[in-house]
SEVOZA-36606 format. One record per atom (N, C-alpha, C, O, CB): z, y, x. Coordinates in steps of 0.1 Angstrom, whole numbers, padded with zeros to 4 digits, always signed. Atoms other than C-alpha are relative to their C-alpha. Glycine has a CB too. Layout:
<nodes>
ZYX...
</nodes>
This chain:
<nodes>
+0000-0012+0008+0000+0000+0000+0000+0012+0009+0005+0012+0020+0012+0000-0010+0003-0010-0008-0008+0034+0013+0013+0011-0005+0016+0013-0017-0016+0005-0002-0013-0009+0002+0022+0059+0018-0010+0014-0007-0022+0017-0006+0011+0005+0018+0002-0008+0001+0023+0088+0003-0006+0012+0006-0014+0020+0001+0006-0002-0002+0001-0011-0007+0022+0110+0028-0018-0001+0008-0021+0009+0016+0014+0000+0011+0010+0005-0004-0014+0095+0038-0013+0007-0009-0024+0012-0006+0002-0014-0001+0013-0007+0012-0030+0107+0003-0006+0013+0004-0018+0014+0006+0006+0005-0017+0010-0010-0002-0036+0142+0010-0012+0001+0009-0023+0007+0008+0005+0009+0003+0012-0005-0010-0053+0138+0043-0010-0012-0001-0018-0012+0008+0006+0002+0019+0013+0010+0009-0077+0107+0024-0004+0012-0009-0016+0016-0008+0007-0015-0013+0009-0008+0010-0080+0133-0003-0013+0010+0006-0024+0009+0001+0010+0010-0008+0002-0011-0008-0091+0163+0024-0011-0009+0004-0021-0006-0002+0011+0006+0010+0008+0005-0004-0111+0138+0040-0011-0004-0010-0022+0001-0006+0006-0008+0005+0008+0002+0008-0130+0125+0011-0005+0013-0005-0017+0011-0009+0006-0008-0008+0004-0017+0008-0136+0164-0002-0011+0001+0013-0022-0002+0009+0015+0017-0001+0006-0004-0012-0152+0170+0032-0013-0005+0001-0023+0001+0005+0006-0004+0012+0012+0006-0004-0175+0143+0030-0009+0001-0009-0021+0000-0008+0001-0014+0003+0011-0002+0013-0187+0150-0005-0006+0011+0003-0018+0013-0001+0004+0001-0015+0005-0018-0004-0192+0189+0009-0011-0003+0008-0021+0005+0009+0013+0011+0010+0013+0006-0011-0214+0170+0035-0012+0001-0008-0022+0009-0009+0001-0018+0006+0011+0010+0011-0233+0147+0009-0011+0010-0006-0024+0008-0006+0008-0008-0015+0005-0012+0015-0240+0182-0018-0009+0004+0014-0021+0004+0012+0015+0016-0011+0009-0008-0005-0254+0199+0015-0009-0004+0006-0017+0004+0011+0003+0007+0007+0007+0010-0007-0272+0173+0029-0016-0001-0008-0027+0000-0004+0010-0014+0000+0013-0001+0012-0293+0170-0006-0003+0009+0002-0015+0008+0000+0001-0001-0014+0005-0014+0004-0297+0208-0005-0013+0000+0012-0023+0007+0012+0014+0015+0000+0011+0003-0011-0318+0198+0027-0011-0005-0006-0021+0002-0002+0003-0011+0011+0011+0010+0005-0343+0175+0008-0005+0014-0007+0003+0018-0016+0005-0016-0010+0004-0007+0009-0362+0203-0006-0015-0003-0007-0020+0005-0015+0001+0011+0005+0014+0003+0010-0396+0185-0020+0005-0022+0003+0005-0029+0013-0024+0009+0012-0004+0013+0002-0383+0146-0036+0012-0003+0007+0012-0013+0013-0010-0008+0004-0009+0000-0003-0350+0154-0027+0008-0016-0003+0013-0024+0005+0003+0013-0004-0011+0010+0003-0333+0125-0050-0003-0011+0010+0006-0016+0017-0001-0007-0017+0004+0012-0008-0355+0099-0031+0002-0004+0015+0006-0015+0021-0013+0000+0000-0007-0003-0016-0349+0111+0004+0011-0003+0007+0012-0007+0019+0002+0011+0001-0013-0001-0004-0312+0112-0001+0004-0011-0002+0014-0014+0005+0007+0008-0006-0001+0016+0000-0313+0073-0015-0005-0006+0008+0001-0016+0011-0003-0005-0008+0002+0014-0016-0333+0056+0016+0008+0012+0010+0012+0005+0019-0026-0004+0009-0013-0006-0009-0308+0084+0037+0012-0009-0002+0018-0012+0008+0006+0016-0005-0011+0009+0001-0280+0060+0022-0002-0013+0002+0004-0021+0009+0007+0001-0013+0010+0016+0002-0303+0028+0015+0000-0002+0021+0004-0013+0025-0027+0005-0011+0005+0001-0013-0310+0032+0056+0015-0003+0008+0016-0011+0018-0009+0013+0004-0016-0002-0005-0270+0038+0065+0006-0011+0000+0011-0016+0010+0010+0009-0008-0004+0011+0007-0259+0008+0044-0007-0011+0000-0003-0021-0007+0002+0004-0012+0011+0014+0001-0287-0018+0052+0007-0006+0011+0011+0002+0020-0020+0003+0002-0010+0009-0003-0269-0047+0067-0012-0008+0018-0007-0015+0026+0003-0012-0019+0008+0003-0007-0298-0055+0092-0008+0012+0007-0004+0023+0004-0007-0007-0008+0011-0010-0004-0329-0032+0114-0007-0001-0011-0005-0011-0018-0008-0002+0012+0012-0003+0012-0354-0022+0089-0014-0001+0011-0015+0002+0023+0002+0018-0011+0010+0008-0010-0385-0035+0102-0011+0007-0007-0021+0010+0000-0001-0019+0000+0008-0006+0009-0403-0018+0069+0004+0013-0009+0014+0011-0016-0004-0009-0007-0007-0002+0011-0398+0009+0046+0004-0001-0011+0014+0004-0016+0000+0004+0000-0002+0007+0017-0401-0007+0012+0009-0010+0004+0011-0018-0005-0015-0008-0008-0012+0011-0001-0374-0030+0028+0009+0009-0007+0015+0004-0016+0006-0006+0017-0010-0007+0006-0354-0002+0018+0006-0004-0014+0016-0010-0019-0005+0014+0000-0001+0001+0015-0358+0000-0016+0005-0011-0009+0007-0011-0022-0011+0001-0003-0004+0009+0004-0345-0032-0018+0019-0002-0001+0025-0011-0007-0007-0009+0007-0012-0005-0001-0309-0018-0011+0006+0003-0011+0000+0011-0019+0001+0009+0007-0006-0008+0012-0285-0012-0036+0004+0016-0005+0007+0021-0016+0011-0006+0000-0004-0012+0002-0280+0020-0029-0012+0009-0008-0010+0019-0016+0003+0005+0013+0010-0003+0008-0315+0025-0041-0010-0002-0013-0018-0011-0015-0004-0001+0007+0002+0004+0013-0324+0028-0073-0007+0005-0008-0004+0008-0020+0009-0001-0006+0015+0000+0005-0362+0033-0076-0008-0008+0004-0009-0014+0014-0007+0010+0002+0012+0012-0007-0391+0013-0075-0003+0003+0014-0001+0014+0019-0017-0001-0008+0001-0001-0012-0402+0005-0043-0021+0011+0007-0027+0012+0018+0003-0020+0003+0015-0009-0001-0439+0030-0048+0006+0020+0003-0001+0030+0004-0011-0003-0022-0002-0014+0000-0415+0061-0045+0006+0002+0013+0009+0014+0017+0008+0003-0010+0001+0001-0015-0409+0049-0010-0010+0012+0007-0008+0024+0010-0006-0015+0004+0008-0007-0006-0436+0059+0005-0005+0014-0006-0011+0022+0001-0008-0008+0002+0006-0015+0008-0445+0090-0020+0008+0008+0008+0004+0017+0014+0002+0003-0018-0008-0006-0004-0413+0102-0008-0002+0006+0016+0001+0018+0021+0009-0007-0003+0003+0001-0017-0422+0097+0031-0015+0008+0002-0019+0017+0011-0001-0019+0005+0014-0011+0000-0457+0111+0024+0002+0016+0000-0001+0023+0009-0010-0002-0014+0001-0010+0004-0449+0142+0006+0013+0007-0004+0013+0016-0012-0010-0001-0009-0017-0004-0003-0407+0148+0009-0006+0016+0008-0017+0020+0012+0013-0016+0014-0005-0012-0012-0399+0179+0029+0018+0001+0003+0028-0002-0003-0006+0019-0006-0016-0002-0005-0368+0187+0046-0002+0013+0007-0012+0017+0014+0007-0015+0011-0002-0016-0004-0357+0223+0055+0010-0006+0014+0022-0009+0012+0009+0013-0015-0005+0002-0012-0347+0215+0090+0008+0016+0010+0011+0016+0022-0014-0008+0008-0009-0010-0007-0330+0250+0099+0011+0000-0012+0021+0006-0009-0008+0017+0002-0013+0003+0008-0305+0240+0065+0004-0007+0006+0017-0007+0007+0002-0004-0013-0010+0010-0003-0301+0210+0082+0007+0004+0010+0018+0000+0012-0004-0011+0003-0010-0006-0012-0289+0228+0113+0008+0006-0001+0019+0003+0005-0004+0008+0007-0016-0006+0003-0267+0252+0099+0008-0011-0003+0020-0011+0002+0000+0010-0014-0013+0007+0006-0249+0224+0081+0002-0005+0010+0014-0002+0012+0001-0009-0012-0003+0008-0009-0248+0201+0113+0009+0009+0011+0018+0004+0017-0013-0005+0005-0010-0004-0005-0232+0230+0131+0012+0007-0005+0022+0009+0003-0004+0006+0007-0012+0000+0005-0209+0240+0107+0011-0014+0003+0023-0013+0005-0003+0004-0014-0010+0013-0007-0193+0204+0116+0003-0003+0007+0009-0014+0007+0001-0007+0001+0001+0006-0013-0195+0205+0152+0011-0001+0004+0018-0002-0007-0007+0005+0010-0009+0000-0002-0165+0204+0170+0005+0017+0006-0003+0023+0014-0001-0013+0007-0001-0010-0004-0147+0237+0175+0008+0000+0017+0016-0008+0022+0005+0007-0011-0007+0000-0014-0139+0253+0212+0017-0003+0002+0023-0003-0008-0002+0013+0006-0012+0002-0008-0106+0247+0230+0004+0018-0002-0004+0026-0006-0004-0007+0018-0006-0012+0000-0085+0280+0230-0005+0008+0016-0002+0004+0027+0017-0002-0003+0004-0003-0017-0103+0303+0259-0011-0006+0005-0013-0003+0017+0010-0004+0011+0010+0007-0007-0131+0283+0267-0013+0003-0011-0011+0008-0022+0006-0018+0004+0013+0001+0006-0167+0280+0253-0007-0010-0002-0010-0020+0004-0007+0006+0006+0007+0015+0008-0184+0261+0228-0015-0005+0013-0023+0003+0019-0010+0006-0023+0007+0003-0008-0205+0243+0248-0018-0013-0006-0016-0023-0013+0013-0005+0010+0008+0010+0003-0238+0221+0241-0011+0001+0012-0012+0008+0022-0005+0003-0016+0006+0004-0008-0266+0205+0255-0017-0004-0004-0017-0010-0015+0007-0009+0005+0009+0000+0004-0305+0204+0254-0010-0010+0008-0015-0004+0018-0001+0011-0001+0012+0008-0005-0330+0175+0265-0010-0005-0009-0010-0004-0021+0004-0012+0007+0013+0008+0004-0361+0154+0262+0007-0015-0001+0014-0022+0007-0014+0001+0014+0000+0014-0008-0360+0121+0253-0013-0003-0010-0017+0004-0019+0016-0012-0001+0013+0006+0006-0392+0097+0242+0003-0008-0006+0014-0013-0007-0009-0005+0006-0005+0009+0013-0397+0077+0213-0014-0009+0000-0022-0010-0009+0004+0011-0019+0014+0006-0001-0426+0055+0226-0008-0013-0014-0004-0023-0020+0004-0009+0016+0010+0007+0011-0450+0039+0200-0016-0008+0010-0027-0003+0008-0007+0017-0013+0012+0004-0009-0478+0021+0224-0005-0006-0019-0013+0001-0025+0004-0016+0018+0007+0009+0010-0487-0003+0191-0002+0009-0017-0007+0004-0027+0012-0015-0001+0002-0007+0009-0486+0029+0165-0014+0004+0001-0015+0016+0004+0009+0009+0001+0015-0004-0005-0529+0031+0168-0002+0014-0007-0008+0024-0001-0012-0012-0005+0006-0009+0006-0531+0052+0141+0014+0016-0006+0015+0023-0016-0009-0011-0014-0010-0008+0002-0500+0075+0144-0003+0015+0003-0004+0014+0016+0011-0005+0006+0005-0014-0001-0510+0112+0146+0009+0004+0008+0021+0001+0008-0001+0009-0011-0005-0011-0010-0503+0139+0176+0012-0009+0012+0022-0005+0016+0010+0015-0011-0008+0007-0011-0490+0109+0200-0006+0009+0014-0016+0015+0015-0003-0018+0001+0006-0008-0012-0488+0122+0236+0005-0013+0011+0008-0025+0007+0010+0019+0004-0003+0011-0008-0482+0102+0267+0012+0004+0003+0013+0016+0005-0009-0004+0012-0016+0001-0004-0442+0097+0274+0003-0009+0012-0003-0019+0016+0009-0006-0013-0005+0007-0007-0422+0090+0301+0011-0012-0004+0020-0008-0011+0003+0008+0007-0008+0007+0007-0403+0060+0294+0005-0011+0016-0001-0016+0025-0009-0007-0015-0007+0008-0017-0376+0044+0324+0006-0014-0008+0012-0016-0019+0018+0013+0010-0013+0014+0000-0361+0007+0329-0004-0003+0009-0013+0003+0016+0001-0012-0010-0001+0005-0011-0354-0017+0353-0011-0001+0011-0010-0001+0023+0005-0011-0002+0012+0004-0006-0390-0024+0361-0006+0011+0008-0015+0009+0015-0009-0006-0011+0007-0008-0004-0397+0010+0371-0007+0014-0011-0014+0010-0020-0008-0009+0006+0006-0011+0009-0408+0045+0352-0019-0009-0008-0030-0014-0004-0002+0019+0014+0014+0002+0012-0437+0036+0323-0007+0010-0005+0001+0019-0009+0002-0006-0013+0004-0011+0009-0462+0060+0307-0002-0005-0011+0002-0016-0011-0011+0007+0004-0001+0007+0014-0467+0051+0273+0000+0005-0015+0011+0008-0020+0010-0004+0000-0001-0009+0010-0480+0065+0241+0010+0004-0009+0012-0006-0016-0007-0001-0006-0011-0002+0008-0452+0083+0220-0001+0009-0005-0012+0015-0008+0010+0000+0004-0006-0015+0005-0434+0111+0209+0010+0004+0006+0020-0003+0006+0004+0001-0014-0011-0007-0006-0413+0133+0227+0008+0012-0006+0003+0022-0012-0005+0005+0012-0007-0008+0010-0386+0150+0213+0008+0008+0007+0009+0003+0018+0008-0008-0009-0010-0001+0000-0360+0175+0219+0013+0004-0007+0016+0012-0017-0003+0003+0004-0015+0000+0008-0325+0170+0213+0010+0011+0001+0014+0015+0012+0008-0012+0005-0017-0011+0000-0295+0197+0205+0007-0008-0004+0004-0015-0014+0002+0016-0010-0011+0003+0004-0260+0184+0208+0009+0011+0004+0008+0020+0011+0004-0013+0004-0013-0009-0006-0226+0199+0208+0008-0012+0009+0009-0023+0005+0013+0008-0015-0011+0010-0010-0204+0184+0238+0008+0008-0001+0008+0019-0005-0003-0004+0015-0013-0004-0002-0171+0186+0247+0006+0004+0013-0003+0001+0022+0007-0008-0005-0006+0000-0015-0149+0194+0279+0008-0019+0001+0016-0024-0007+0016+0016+0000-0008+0014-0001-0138+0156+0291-0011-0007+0001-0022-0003-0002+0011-0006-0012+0004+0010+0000-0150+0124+0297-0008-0007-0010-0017-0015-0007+0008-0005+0002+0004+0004+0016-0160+0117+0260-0023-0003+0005-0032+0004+0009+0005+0022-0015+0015-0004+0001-0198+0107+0260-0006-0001-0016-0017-0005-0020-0008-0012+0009+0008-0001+0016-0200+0114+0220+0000+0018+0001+0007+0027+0006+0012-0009-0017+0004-0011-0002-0217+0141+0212-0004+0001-0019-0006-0008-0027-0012+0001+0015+0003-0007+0015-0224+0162+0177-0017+0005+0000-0021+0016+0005+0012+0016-0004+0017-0002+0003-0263+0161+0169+0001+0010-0012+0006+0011-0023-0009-0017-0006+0000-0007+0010-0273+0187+0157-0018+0008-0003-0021+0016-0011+0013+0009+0003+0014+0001+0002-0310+0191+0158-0012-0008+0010-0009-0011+0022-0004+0015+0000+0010+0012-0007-0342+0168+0170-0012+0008-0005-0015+0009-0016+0000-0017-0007+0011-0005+0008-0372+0187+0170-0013-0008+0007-0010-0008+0019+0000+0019+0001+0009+0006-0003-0405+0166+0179-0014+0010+0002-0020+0018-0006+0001-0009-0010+0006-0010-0008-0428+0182+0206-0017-0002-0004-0023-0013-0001+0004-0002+0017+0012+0005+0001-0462+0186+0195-0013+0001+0010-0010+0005+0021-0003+0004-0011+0008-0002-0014-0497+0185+0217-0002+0018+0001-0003+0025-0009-0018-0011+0001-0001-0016+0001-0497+0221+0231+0010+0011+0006+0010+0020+0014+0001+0002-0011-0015-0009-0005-0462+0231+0231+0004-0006+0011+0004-0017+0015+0013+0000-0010-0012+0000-0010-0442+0238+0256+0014-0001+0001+0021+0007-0005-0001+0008+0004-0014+0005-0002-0410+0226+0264+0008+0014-0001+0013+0018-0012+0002-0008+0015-0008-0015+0002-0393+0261+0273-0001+0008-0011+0009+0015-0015-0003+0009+0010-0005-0005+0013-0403+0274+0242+0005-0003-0010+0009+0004-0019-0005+0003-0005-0006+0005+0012-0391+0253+0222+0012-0002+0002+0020-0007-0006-0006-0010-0006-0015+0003-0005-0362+0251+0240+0007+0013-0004+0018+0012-0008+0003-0003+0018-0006-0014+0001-0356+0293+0235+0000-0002-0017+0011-0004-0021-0011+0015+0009+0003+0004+0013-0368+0288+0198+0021-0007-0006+0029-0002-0014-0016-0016+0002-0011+0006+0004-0335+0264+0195+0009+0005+0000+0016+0008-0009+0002-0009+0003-0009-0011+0001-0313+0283+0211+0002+0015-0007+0012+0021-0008+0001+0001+0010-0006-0010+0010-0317+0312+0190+0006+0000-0010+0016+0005-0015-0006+0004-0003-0011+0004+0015-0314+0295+0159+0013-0001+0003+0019+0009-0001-0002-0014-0007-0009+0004-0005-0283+0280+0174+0010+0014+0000+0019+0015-0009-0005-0007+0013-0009-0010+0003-0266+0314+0179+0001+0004-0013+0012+0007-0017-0003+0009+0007-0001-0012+0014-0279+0331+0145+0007-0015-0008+0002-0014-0019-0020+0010-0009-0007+0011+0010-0259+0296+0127+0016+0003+0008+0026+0007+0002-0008-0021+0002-0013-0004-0006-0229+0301+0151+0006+0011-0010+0013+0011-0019-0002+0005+0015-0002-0012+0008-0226+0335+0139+0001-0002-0014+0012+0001-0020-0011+0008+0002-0002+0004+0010-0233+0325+0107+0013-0007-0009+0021-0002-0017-0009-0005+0001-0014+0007+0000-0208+0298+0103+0012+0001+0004+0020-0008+0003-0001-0009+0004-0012-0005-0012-0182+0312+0123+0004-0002+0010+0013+0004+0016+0008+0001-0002-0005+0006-0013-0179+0293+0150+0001+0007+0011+0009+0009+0020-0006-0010+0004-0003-0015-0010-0187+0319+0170+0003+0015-0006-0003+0019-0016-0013+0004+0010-0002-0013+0005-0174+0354+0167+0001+0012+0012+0008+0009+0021+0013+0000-0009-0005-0010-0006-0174+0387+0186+0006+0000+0009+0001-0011+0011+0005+0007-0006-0007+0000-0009-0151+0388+0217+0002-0021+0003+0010-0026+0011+0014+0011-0005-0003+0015-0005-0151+0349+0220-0011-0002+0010-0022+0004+0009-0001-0012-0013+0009+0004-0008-0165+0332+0252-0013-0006-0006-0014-0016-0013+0006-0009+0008+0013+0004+0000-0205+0332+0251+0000-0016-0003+0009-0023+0002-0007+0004+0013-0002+0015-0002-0213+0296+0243-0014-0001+0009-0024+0005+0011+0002-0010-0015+0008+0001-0010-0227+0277+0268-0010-0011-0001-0008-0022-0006+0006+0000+0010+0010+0013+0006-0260+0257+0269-0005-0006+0015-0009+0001+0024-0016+0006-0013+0002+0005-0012-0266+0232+0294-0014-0008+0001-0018-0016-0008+0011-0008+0004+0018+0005+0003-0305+0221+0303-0003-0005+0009+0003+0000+0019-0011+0011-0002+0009+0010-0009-0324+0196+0325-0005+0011+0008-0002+0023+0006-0013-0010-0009+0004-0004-0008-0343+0204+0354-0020+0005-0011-0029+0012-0007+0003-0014+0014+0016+0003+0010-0378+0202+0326-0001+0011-0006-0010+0012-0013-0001-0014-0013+0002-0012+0002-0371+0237+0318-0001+0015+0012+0005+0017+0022+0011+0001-0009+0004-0015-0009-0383+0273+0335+0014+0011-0003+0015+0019-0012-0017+0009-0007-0013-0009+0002-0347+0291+0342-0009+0012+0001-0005+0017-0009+0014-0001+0012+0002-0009+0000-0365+0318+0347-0007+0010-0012-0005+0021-0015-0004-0001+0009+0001-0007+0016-0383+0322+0315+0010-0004-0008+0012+0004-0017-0012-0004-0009-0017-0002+0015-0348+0312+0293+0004+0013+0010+0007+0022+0001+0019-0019-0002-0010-0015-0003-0332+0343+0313-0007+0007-0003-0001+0018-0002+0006+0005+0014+0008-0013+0001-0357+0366+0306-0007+0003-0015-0010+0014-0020-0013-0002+0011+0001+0001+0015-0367+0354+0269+0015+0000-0003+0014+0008-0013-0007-0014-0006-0010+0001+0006-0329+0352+0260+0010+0014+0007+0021+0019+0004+0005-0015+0002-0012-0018-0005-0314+0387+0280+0003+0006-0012-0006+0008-0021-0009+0015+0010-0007-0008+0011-0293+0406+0255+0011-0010-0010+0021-0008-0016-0015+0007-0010-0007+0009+0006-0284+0374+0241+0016-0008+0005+0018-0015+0015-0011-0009-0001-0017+0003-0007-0242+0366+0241-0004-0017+0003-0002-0024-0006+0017+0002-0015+0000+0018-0001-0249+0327+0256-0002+0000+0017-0007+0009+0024-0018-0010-0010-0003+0005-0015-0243+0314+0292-0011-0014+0000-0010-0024-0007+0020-0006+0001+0007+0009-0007-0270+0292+0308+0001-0006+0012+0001+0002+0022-0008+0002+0000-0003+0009-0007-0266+0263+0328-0011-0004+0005-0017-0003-0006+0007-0009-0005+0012+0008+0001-0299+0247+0343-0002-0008+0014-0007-0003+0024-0013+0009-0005+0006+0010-0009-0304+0219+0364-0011+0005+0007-0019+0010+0000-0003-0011-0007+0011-0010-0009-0331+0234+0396-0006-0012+0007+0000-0018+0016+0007+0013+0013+0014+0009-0008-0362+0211+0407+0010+0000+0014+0014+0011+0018-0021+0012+0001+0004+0001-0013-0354+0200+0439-0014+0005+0009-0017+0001+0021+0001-0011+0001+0016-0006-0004-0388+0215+0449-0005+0017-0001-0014+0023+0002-0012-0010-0011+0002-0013-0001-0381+0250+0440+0005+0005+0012+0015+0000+0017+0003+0006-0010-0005-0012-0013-0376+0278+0471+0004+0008-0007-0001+0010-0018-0009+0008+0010+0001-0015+0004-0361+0309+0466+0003+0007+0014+0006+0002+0024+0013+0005-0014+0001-0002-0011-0360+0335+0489+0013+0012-0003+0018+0018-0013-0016+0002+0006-0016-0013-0001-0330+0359+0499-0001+0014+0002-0012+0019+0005+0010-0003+0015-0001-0017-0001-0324+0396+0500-0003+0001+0010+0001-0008+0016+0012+0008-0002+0000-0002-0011-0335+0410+0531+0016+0009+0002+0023+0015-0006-0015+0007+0004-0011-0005-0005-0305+0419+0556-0003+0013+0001-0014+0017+0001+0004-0007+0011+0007-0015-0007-0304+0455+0567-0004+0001+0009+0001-0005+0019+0005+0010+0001+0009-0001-0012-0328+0466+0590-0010-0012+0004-0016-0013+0014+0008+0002+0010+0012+0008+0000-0350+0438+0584-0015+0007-0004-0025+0001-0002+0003-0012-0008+0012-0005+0005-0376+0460+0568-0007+0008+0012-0019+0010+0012+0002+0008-0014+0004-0008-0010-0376+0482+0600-0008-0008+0008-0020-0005+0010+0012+0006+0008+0006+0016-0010-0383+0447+0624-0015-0001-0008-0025+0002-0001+0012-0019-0004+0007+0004+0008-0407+0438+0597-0013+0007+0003-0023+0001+0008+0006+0002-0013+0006-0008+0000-0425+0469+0595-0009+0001+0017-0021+0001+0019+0010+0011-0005+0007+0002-0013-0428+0470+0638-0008-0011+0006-0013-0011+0017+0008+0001+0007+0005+0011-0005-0440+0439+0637-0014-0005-0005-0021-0014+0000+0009-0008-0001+0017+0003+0005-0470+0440+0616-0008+0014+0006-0020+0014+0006-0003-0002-0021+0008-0010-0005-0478+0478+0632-0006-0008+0016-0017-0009+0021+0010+0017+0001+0006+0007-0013-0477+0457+0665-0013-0012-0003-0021-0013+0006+0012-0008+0008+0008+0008+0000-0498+0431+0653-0016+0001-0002-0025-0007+0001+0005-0007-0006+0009-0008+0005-0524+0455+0637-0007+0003+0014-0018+0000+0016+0005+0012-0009+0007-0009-0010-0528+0476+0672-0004-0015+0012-0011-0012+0022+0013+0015+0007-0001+0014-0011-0529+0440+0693-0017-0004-0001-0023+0001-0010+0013-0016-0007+0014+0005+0000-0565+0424+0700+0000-0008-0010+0011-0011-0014-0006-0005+0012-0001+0010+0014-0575+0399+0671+0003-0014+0004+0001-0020+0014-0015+0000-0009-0009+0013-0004-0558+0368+0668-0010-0011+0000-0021-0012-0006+0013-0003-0011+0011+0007+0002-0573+0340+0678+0006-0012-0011+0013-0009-0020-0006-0004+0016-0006+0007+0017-0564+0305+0653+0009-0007+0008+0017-0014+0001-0012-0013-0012-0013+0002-0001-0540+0296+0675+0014+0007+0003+0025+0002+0006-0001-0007+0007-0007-0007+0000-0522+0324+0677+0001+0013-0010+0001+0025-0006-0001+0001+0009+0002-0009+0012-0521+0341+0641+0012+0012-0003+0023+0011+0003-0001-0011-0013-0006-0011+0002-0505+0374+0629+0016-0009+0000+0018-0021+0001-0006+0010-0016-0014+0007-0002-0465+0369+0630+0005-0001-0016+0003+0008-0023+0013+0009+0011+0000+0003+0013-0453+0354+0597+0011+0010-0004+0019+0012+0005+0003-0016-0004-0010-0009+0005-0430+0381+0575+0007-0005-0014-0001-0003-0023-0007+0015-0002-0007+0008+0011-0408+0364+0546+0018+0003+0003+0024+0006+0013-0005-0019+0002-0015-0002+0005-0372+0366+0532+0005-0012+0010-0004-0018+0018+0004-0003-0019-0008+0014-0003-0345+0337+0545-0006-0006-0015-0006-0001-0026+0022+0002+0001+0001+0013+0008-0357+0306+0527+0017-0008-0005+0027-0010+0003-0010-0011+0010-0010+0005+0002-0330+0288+0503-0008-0007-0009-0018-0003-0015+0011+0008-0004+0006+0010+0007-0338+0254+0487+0011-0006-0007+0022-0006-0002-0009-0010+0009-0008+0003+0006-0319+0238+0461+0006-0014+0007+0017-0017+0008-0004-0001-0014-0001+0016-0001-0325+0201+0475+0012-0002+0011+0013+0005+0021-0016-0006+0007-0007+0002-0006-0296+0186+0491+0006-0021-0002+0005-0029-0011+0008+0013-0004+0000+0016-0001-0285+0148+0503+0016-0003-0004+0020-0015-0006-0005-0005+0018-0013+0004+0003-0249+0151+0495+0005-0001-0016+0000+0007-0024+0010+0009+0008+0007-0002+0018-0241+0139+0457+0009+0014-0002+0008+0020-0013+0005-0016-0016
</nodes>
């Protein structure tokens, strides 16, 4: 028997989840009822689904199995409702610290899908060695946490089509991402920027320069293969300067002895220590 003292936080809990469920439908906006029954039909199926008219055979679902696929044809889903609602549930920051999340690629390979539209070639890793392999490449937004934890709060999947570019669709997300913060409250005014952490498969340089003005902290993994180059010290421009007037007034160089090279200090990300 369940104590007393148990009921409210079942009740609280159960309210929460129906507050889910109501917003979840408000997502489905074209064949909503159908959507939201293979959404449960798919949760509750006791096996992989191998088909989708397997669905329909679920108790949870409780239309013929021809509204399957109508649904899958010609459904819509408002995928910036679903975001708001997914981050209204994320997990909130720590006191002092910043909400934090995270942005990658991953592939959803289809080699045997012949007739699947806007496949691209994906990278796809196992034991045997990296594969290319027709798919779909997606990227993922989660909210993480501080700690060890490797669960994470999904909160959008957007699927890259031929064309796009990764970094934009990466700036794209993070915007939304703030204007739902804001929205939802999770973030407010004087609270630490939240922070978004990104693969090496994005251009730090265009997210800082598309996202300036914007309250958010970027993290980004750096190509081993990029240079950058350093501030000149002082009085390097003086050296600099005497050294190409000397090279100018000098007889012409022959190819083994070419003008004197002029460049910043070199700095490379790549390093052998983990």
């Amino acid at each position: 028997m369940d104590s007393l003292q148990d009921a409210p936080a079942r009740v609280e809990a159960l309210s929460e989840l129906s507050r889910f469920r109501a917003g979840l439908r408000a997502c489905f906006t074209r064949r909503g009822d159908v959507l939201f029954e293979l959404a449960d039909a798919m949760l509750c199926a006791q096996g992989p689904v191998r088909s989708p008219v397997e669905l329909s055979l679920e108790p949870e679902f409780r239309r013929r199995h021809g509204s399957v696929y109508d649904a899958l044809a010609h459904g819509q889903t408002s995928s910036s409702r679903l975001r708001h609602l997914l981050i209204g549930l994320s997990a909130p920051a720590r006191a002092g610290e910043p909400l934090m999340f995270a942005i990658d690629t991953t592939p959803h390979a289809r080699p045997d899908a012949q007739y699947a539209d806007e496949r691209m070639m994906v990278q796809v890793r196992g034991k045997g060695g990296d594969r290319w392999l027709p798919g779909w490449p997606y990227s993922l937004l989660v909210g993480i946490q501080w700690g060890s934890s490797s669960w994470v709060d999904p909160i959008e999947a957007h699927r890259l089509r031929p064309g796009e570019e990764h970094t934009d669709v990466t700036i794209d997300q993070i915007t939304g991402l703030l204007k739902d913060l804001t929205a939802t409250g999770k973030w407010q005014p004087g609270d630490p920027p939240p922070l978004v952490l990104l693969d090496a498969g994005n251009y730090a340089t265009d997210l800082t320069h598309a996202l300036a003005g914007h309250d958010v902290q970027l993290l980004v993994r750096l190509r081993t293969t990029r240079v950058f180059y350093l501030a000149p010290r002082p009085g390097d421009r003086d050296r600099w300067a005497l050294r190409r007037a000397t090279a100018r007034s000098s007889p012409a160089p022959t190819p083994s002895n070419g003008t004197p090279p002029i460049s910043n200090a070199r700095w490379s990300p790549s390093c052998t220590a983990p």
